[in-house]
PDB file of the backbone (N, CA, C, O) and the ligand in Angstrom, with CONECT records:
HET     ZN  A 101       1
ATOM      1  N   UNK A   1     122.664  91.558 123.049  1.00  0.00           N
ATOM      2  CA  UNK A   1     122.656  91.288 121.610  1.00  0.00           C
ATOM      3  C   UNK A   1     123.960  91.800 120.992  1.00  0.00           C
ATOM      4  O   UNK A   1     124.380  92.949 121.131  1.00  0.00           O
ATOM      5  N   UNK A   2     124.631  90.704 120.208  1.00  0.00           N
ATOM      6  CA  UNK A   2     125.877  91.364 119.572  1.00  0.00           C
ATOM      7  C   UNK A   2     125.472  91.893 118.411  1.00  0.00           C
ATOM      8  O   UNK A   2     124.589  91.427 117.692  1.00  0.00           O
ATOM      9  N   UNK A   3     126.030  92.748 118.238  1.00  0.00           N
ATOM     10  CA  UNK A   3     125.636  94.254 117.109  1.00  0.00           C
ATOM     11  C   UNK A   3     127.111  94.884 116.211  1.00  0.00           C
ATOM     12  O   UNK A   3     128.000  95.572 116.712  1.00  0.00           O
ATOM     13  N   UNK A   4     127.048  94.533 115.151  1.00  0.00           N
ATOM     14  CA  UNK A   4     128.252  94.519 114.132  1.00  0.00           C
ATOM     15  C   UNK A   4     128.351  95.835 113.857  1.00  0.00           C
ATOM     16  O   UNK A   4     127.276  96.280 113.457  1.00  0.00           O
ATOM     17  N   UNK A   5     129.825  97.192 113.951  1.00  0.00           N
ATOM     18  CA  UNK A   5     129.484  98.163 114.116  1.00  0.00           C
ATOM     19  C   UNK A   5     130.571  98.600 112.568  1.00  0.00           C
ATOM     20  O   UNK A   5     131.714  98.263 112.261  1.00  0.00           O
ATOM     21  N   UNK A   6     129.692  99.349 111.989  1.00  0.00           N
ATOM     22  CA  UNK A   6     129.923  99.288 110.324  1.00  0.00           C
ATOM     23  C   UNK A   6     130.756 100.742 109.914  1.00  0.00           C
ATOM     24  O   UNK A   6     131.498 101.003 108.968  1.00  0.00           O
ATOM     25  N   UNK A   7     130.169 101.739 111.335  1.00  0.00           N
ATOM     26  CA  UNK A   7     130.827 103.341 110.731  1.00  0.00           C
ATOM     27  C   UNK A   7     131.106 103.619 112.004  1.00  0.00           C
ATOM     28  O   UNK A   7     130.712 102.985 112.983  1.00  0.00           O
ATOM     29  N   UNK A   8     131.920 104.752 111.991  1.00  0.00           N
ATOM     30  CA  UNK A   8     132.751 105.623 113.095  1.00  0.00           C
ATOM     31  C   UNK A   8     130.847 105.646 113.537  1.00  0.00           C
ATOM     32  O   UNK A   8     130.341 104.572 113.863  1.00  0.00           O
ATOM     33  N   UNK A   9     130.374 106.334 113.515  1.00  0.00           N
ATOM     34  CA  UNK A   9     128.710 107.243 113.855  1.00  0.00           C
ATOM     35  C   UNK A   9     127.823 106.028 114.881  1.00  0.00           C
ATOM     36  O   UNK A   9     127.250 106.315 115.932  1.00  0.00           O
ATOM     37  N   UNK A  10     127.883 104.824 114.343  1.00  0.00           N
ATOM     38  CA  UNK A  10     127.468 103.975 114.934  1.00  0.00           C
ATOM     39  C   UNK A  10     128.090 103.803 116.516  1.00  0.00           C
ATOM     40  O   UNK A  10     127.397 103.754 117.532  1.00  0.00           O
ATOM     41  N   UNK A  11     129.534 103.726 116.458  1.00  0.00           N
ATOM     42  CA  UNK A  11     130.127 103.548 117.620  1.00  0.00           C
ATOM     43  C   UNK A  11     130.108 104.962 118.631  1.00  0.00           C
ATOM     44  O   UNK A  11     129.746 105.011 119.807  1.00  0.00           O
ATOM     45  N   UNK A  12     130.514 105.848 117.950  1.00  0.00           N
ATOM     46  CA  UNK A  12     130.244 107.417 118.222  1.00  0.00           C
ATOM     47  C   UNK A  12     129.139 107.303 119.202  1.00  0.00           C
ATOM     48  O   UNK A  12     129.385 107.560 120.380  1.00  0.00           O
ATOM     49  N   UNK A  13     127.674 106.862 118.760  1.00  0.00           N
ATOM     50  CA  UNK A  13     126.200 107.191 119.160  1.00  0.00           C
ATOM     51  C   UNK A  13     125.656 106.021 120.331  1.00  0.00           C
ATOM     52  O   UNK A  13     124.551 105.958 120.869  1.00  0.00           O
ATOM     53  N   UNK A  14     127.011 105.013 120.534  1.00  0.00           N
ATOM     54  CA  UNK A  14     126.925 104.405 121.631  1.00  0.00           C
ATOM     55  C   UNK A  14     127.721 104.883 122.537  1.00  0.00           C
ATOM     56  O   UNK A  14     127.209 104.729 123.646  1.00  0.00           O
ATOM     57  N   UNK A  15     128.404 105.226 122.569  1.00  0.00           N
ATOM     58  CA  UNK A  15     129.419 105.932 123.554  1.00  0.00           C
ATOM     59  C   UNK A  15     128.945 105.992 125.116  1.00  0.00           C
ATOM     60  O   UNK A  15     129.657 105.428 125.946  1.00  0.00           O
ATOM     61  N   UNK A  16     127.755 106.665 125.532  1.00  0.00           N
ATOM     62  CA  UNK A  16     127.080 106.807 126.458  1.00  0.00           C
ATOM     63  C   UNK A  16     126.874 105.510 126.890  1.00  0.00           C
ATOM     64  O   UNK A  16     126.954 105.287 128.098  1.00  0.00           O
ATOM     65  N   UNK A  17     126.553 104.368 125.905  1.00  0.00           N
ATOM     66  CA  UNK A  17     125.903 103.190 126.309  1.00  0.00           C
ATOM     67  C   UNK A  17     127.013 101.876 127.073  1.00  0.00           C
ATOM     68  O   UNK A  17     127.904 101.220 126.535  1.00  0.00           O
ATOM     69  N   UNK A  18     126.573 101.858 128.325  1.00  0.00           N
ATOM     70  CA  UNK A  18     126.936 100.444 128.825  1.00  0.00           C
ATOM     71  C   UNK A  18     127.421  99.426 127.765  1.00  0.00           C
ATOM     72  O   UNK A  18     126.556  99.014 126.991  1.00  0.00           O
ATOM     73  N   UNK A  19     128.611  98.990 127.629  1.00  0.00           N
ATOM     74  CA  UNK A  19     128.577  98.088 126.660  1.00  0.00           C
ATOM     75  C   UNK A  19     130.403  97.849 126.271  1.00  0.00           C
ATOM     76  O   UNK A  19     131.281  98.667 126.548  1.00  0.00           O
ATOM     77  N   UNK A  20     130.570  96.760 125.703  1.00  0.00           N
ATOM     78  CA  UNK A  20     131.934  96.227 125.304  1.00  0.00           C
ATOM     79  C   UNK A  20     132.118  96.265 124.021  1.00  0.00           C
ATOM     80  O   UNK A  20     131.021  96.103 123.486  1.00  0.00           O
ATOM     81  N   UNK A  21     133.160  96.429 123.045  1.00  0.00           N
ATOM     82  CA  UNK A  21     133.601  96.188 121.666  1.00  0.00           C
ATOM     83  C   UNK A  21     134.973  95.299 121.521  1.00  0.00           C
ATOM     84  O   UNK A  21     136.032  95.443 122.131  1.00  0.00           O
ATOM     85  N   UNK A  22     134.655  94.429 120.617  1.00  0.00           N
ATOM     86  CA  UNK A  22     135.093  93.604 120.189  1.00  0.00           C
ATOM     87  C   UNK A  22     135.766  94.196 118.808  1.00  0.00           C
ATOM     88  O   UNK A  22     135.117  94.427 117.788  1.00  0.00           O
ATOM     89  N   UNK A  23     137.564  94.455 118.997  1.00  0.00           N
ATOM     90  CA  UNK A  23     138.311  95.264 118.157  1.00  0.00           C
ATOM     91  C   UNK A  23     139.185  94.360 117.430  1.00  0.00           C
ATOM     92  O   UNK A  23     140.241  94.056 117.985  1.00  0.00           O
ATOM     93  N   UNK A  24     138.823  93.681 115.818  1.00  0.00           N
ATOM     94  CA  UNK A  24     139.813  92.897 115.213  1.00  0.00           C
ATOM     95  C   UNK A  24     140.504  93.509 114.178  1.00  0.00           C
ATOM     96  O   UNK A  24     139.911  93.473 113.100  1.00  0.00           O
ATOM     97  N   UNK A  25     141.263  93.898 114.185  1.00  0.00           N
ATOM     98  CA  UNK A  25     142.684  94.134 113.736  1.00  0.00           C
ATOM     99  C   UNK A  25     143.412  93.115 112.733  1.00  0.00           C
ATOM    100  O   UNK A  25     144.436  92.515 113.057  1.00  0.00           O
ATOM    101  N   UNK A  26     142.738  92.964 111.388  1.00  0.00           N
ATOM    102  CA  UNK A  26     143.766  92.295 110.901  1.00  0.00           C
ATOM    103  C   UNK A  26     144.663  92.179 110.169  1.00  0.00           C
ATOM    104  O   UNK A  26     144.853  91.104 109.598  1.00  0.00           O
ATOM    105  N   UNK A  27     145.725  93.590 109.917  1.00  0.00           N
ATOM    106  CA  UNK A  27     146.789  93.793 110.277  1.00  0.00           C
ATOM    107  C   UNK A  27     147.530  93.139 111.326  1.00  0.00           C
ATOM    108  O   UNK A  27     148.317  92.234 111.050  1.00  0.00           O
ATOM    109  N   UNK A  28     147.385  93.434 112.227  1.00  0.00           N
ATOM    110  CA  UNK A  28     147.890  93.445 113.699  1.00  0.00           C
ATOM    111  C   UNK A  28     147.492  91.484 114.364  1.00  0.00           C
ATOM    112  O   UNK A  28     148.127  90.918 115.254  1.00  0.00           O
ATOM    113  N   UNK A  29     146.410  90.940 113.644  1.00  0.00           N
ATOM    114  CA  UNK A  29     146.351  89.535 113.280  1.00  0.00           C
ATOM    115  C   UNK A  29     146.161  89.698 115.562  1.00  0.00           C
ATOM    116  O   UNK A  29     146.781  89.262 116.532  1.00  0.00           O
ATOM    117  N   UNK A  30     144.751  90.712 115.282  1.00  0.00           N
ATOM    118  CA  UNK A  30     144.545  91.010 117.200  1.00  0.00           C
ATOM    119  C   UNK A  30     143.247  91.443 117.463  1.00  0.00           C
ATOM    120  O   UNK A  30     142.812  92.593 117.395  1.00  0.00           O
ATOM    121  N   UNK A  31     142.662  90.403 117.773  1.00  0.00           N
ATOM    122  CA  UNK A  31     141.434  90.943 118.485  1.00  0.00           C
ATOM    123  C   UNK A  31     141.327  91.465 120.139  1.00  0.00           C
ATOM    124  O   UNK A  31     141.923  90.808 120.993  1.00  0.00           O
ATOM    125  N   UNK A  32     140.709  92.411 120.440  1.00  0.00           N
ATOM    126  CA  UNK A  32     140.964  93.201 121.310  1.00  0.00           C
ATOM    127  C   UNK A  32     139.450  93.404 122.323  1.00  0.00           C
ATOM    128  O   UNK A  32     138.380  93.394 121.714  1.00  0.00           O
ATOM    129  N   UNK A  33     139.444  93.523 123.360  1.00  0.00           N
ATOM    130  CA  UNK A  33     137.980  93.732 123.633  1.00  0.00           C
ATOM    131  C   UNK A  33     138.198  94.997 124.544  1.00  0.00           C
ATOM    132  O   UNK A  33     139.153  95.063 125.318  1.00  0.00           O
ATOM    133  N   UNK A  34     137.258  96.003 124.414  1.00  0.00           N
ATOM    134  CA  UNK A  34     137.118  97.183 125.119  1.00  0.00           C
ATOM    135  C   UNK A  34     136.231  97.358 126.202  1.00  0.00           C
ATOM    136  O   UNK A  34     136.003  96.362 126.889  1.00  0.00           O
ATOM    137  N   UNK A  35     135.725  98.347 126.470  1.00  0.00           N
ATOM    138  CA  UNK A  35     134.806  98.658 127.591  1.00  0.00           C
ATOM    139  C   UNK A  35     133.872  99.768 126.015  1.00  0.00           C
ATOM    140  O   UNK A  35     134.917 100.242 125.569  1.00  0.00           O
ATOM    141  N   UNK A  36     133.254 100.097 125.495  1.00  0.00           N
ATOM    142  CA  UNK A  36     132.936 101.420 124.623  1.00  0.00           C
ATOM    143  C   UNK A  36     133.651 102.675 125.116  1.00  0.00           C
ATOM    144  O   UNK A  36     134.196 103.240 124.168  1.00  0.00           O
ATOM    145  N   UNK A  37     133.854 103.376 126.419  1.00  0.00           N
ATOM    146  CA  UNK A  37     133.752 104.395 126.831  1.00  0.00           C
ATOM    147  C   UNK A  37     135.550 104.638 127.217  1.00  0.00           C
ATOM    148  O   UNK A  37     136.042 105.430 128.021  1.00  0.00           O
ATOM    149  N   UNK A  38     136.417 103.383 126.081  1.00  0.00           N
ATOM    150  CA  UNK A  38     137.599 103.394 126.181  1.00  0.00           C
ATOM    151  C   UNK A  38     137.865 104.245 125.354  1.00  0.00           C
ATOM    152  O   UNK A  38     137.080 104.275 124.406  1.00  0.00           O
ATOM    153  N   UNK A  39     139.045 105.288 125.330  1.00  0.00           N
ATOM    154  CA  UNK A  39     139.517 106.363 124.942  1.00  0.00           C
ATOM    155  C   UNK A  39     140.042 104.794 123.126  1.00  0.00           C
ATOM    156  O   UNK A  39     139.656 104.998 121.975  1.00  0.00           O
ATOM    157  N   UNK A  40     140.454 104.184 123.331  1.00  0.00           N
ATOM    158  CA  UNK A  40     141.172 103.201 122.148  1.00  0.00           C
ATOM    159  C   UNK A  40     139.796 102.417 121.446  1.00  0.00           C
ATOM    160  O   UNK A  40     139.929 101.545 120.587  1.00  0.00           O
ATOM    161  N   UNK A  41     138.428 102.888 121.974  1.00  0.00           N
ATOM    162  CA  UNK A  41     137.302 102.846 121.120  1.00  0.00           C
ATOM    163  C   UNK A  41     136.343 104.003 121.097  1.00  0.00           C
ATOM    164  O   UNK A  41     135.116 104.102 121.132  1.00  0.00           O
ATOM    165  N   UNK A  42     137.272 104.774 121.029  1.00  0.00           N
ATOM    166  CA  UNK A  42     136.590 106.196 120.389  1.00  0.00           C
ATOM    167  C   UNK A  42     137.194 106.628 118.862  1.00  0.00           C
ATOM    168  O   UNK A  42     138.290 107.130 118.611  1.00  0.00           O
ATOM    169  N   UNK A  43     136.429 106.370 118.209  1.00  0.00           N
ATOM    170  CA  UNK A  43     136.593 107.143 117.151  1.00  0.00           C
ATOM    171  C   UNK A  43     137.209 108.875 116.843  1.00  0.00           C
ATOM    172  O   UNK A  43     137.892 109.450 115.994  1.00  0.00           O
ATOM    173  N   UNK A  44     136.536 109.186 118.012  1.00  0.00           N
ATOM    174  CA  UNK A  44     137.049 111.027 117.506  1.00  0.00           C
ATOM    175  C   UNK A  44     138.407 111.274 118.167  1.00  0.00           C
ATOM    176  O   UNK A  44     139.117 112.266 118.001  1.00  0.00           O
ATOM    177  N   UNK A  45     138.706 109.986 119.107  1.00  0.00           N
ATOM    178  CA  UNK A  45     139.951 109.804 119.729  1.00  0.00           C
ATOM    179  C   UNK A  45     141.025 109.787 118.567  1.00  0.00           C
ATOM    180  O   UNK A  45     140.796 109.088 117.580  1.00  0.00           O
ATOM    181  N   UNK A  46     142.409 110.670 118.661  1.00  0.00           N
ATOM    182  CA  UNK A  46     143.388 110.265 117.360  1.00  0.00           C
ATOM    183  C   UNK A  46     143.602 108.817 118.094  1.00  0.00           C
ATOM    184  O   UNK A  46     143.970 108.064 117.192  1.00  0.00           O
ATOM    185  N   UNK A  47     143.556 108.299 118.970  1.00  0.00           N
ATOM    186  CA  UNK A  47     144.145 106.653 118.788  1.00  0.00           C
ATOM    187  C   UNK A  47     142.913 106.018 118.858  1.00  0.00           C
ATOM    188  O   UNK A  47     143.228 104.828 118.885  1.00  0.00           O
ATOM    189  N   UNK A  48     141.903 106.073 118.897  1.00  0.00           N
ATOM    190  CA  UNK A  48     140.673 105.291 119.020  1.00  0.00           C
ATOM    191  C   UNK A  48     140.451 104.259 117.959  1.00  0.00           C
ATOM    192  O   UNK A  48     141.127 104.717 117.037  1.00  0.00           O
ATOM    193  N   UNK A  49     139.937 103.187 117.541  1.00  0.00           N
ATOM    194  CA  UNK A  49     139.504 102.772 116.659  1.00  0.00           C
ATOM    195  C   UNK A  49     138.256 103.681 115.317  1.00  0.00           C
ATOM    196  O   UNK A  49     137.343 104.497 115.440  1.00  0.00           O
ATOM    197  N   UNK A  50     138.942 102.908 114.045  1.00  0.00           N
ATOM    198  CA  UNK A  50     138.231 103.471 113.106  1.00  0.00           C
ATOM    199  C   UNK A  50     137.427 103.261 112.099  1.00  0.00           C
ATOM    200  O   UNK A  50     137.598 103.729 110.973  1.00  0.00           O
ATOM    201  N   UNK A  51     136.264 102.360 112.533  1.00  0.00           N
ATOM    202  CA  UNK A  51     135.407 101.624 112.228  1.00  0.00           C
ATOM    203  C   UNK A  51     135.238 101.940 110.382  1.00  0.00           C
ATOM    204  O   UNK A  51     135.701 101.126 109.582  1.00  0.00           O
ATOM    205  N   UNK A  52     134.641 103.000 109.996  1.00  0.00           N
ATOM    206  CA  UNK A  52     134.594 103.322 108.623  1.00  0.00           C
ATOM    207  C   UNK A  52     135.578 102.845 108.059  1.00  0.00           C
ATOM    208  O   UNK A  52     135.490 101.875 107.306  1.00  0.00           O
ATOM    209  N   UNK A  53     136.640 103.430 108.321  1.00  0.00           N
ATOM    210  CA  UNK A  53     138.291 103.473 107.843  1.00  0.00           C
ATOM    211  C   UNK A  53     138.488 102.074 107.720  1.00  0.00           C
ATOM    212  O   UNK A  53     139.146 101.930 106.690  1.00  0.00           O
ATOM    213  N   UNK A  54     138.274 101.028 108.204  1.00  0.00           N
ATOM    214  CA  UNK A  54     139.101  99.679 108.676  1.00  0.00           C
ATOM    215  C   UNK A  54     138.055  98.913 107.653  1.00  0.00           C
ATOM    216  O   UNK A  54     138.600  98.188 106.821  1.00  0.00           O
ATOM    217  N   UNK A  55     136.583  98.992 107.621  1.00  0.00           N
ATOM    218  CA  UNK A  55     135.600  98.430 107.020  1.00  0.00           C
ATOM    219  C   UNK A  55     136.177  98.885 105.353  1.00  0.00           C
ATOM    220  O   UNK A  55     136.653  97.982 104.665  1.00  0.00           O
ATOM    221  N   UNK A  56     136.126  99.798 104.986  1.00  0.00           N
ATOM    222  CA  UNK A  56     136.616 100.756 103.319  1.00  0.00           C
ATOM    223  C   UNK A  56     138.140 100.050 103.099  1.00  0.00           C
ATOM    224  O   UNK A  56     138.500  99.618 102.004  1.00  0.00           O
ATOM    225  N   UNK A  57     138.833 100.011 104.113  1.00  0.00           N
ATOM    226  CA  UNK A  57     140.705  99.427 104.149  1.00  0.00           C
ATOM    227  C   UNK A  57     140.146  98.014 103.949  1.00  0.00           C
ATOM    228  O   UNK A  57     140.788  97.517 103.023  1.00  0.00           O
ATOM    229  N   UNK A  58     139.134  97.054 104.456  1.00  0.00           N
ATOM    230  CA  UNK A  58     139.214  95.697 104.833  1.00  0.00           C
ATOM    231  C   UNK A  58     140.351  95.417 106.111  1.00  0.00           C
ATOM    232  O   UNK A  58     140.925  94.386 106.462  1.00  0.00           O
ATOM    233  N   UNK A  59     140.378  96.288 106.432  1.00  0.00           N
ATOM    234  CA  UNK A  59     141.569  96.032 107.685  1.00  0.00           C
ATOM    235  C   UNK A  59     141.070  95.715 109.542  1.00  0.00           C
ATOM    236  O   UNK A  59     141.713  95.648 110.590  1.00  0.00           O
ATOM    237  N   UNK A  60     139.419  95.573 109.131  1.00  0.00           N
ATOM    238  CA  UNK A  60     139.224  95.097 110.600  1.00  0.00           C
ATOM    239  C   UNK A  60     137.425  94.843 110.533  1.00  0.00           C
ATOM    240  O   UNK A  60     136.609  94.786 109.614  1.00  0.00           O
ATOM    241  N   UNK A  61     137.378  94.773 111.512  1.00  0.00           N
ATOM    242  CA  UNK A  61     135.921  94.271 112.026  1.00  0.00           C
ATOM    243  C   UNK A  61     135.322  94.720 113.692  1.00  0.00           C
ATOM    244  O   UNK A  61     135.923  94.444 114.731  1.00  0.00           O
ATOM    245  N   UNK A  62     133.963  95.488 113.600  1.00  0.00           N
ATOM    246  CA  UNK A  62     133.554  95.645 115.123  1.00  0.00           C
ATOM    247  C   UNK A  62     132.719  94.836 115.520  1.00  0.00           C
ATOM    248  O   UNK A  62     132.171  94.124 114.679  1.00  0.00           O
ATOM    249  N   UNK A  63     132.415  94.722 116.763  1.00  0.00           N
ATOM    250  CA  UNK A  63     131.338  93.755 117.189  1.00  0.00           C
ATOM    251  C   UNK A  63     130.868  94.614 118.619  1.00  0.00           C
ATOM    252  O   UNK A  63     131.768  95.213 119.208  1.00  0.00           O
ATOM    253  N   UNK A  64     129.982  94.652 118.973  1.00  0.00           N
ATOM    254  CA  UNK A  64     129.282  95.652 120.064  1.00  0.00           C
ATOM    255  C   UNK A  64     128.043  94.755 121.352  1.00  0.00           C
ATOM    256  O   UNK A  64     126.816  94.846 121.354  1.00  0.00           O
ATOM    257  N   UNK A  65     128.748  94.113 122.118  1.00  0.00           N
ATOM    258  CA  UNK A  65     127.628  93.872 122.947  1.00  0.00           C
ATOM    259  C   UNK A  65     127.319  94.545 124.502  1.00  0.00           C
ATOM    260  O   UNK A  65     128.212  94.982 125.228  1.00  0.00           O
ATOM    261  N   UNK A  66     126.027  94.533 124.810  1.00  0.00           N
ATOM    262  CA  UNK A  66     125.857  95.229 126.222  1.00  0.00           C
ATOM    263  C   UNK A  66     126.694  93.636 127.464  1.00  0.00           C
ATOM    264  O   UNK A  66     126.916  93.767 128.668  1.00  0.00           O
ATOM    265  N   UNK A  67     126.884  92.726 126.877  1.00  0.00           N
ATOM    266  CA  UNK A  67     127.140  92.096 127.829  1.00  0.00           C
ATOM    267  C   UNK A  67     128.790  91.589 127.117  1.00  0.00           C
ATOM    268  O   UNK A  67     129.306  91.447 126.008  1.00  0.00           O
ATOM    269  N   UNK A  68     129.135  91.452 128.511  1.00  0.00           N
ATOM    270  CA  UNK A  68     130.799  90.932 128.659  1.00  0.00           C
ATOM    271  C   UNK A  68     130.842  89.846 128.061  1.00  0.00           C
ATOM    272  O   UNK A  68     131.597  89.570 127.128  1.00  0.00           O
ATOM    273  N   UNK A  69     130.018  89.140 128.567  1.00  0.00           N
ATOM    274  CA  UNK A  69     130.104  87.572 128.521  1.00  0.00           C
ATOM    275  C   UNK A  69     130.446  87.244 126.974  1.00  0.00           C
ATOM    276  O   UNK A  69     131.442  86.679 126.523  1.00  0.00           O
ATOM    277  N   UNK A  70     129.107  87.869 126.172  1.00  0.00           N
ATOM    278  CA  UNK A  70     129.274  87.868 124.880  1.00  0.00           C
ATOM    279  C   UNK A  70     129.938  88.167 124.119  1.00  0.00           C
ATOM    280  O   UNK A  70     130.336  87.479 123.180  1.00  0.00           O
ATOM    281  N   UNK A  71     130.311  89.743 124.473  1.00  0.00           N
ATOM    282  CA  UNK A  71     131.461  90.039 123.529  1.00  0.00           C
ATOM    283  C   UNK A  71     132.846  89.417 124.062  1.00  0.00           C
ATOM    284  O   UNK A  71     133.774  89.872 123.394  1.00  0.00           O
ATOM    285  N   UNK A  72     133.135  88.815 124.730  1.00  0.00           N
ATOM    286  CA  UNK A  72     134.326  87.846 125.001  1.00  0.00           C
ATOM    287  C   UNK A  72     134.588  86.699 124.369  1.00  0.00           C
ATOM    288  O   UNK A  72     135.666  86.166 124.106  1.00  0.00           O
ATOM    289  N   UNK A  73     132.950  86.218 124.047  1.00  0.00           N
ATOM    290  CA  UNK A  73     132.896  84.744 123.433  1.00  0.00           C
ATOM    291  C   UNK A  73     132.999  85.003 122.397  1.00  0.00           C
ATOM    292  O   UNK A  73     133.850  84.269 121.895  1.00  0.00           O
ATOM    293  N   UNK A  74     132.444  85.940 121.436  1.00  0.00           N
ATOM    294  CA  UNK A  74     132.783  86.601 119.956  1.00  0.00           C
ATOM    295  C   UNK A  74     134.134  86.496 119.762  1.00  0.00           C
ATOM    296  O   UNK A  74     134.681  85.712 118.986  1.00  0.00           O
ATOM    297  N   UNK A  75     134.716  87.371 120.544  1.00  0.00           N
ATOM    298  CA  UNK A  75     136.153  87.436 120.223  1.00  0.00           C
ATOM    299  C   UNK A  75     137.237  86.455 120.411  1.00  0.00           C
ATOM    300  O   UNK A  75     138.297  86.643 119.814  1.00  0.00           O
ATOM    301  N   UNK A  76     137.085  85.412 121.186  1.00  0.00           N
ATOM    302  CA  UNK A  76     137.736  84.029 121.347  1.00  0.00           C
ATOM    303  C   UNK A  76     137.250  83.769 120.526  1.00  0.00           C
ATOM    304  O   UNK A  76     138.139  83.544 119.705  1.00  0.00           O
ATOM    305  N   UNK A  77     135.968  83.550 119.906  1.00  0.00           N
ATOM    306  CA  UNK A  77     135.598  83.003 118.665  1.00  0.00           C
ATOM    307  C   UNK A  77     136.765  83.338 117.502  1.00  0.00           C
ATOM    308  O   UNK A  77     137.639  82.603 117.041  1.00  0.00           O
ATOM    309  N   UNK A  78     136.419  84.804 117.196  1.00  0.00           N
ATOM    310  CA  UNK A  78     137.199  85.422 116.291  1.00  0.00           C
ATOM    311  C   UNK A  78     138.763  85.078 116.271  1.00  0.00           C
ATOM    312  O   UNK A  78     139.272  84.893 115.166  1.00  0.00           O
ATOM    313  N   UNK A  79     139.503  84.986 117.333  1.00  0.00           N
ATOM    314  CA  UNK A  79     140.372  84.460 117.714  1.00  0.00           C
ATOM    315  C   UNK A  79     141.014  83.423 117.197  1.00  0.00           C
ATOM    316  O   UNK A  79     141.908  83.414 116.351  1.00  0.00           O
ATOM    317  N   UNK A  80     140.384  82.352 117.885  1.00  0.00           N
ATOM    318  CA  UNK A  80     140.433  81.037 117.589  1.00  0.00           C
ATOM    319  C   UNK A  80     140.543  80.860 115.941  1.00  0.00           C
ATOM    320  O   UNK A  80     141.465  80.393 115.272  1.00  0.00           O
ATOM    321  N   UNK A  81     139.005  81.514 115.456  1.00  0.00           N
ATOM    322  CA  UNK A  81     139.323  80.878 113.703  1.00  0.00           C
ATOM    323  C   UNK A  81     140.344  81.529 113.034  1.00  0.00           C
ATOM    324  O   UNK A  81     140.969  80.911 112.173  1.00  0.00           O
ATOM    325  N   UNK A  82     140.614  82.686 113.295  1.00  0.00           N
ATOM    326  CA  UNK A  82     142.047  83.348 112.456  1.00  0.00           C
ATOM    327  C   UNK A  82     142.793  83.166 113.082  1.00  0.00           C
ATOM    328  O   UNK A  82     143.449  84.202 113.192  1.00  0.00           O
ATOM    329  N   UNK A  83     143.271  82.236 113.783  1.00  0.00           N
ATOM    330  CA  UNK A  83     144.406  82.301 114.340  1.00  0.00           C
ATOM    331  C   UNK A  83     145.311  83.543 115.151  1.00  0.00           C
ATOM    332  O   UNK A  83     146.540  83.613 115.130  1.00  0.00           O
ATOM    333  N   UNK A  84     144.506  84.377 115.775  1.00  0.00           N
ATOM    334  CA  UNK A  84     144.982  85.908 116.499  1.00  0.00           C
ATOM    335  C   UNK A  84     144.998  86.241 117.425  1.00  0.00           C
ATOM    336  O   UNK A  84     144.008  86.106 118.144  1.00  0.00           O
ATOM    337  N   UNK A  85     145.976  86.755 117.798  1.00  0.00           N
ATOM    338  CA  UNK A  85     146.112  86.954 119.710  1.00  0.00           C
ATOM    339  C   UNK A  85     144.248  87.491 120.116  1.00  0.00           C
ATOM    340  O   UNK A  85     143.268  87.971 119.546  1.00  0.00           O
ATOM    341  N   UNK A  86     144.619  87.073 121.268  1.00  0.00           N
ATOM    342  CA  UNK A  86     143.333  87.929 122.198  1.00  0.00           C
ATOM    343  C   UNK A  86     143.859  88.555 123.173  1.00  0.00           C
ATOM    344  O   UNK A  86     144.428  88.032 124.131  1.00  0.00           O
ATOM    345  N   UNK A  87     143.644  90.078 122.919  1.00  0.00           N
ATOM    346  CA  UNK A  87     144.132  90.642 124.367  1.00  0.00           C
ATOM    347  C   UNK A  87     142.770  91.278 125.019  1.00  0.00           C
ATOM    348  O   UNK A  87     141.653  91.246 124.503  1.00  0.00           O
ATOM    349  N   UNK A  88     142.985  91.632 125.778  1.00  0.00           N
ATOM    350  CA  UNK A  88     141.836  92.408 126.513  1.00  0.00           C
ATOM    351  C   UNK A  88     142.256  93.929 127.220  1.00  0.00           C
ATOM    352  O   UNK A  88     143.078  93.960 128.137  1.00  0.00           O
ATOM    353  N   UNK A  89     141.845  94.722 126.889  1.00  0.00           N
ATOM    354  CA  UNK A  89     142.273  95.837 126.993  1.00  0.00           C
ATOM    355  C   UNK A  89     143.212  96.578 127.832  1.00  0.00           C
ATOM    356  O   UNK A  89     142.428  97.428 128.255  1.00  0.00           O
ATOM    357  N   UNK A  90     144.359  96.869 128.388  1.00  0.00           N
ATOM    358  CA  UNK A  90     144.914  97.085 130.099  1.00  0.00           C
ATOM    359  C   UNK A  90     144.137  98.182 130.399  1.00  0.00           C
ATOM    360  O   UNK A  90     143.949  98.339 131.605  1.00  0.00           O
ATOM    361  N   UNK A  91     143.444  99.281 129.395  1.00  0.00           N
ATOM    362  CA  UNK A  91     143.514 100.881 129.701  1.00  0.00           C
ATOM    363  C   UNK A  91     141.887 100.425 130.072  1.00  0.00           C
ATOM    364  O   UNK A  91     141.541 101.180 130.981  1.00  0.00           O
ATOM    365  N   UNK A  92     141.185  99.845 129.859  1.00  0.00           N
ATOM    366  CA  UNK A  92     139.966  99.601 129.896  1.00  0.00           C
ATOM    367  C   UNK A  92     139.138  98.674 130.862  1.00  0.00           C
ATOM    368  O   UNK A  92     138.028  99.001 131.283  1.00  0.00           O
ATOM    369  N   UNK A  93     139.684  97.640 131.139  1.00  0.00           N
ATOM    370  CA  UNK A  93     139.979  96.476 131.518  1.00  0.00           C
ATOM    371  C   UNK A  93     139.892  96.257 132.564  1.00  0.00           C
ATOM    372  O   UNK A  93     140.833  96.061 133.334  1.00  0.00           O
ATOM    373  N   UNK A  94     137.905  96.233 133.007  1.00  0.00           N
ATOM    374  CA  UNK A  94     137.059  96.052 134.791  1.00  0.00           C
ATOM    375  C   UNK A  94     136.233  95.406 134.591  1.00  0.00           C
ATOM    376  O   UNK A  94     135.473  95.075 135.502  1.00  0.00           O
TER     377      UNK A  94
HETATM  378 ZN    ZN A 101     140.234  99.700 125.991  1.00  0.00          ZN2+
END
């Protein structure tokens, strides 16, 4: 199930959990897909993503699924309609 992630706490309290995030950036005009348990989707990480921060800025969007498949298709989705790179994570990225 894809699961829209609204605050740092939300992503924080998955951490443990099996699962991918879907990181759009639009600034950076970049959606990104993680593993959760990526140091660049940790919140308490200084480089992690910053879910609160980006939602309050309007400067991004999360998306959270236990499966790859999905959160890949989200983010080509996301992709595709804004016109924004898709990368996929190098540091994360199995
Ligand atoms: Zn990553």
């Amino acid at each position: 199930m894809l699961t829209e992630i609204l605050t740092d706490e939300q992503l924080i309290d998955l951490y443990t959990t099996p699962g991918y995030l879907v990181a759009v950036d639009y600034p950076k005009e970049e959606v990104k897909l993680h593993t959760v348990d990526c140091m660049l989707a940790d919140p308490i990480s200084s480089v992690g993503v910053k879910p609160s921060k980006a939602r309050e800025n309007k400067t991004g969007e999360f998306w959270v699924s236990e499966s790859r498949k999905e959160a890949n298709s989200k983010a080509e989705e996301i992709a595709k309609n804004k016109g924004y790179t898709y990368i996929i994570c190098p540091i994360c990225n199995r």
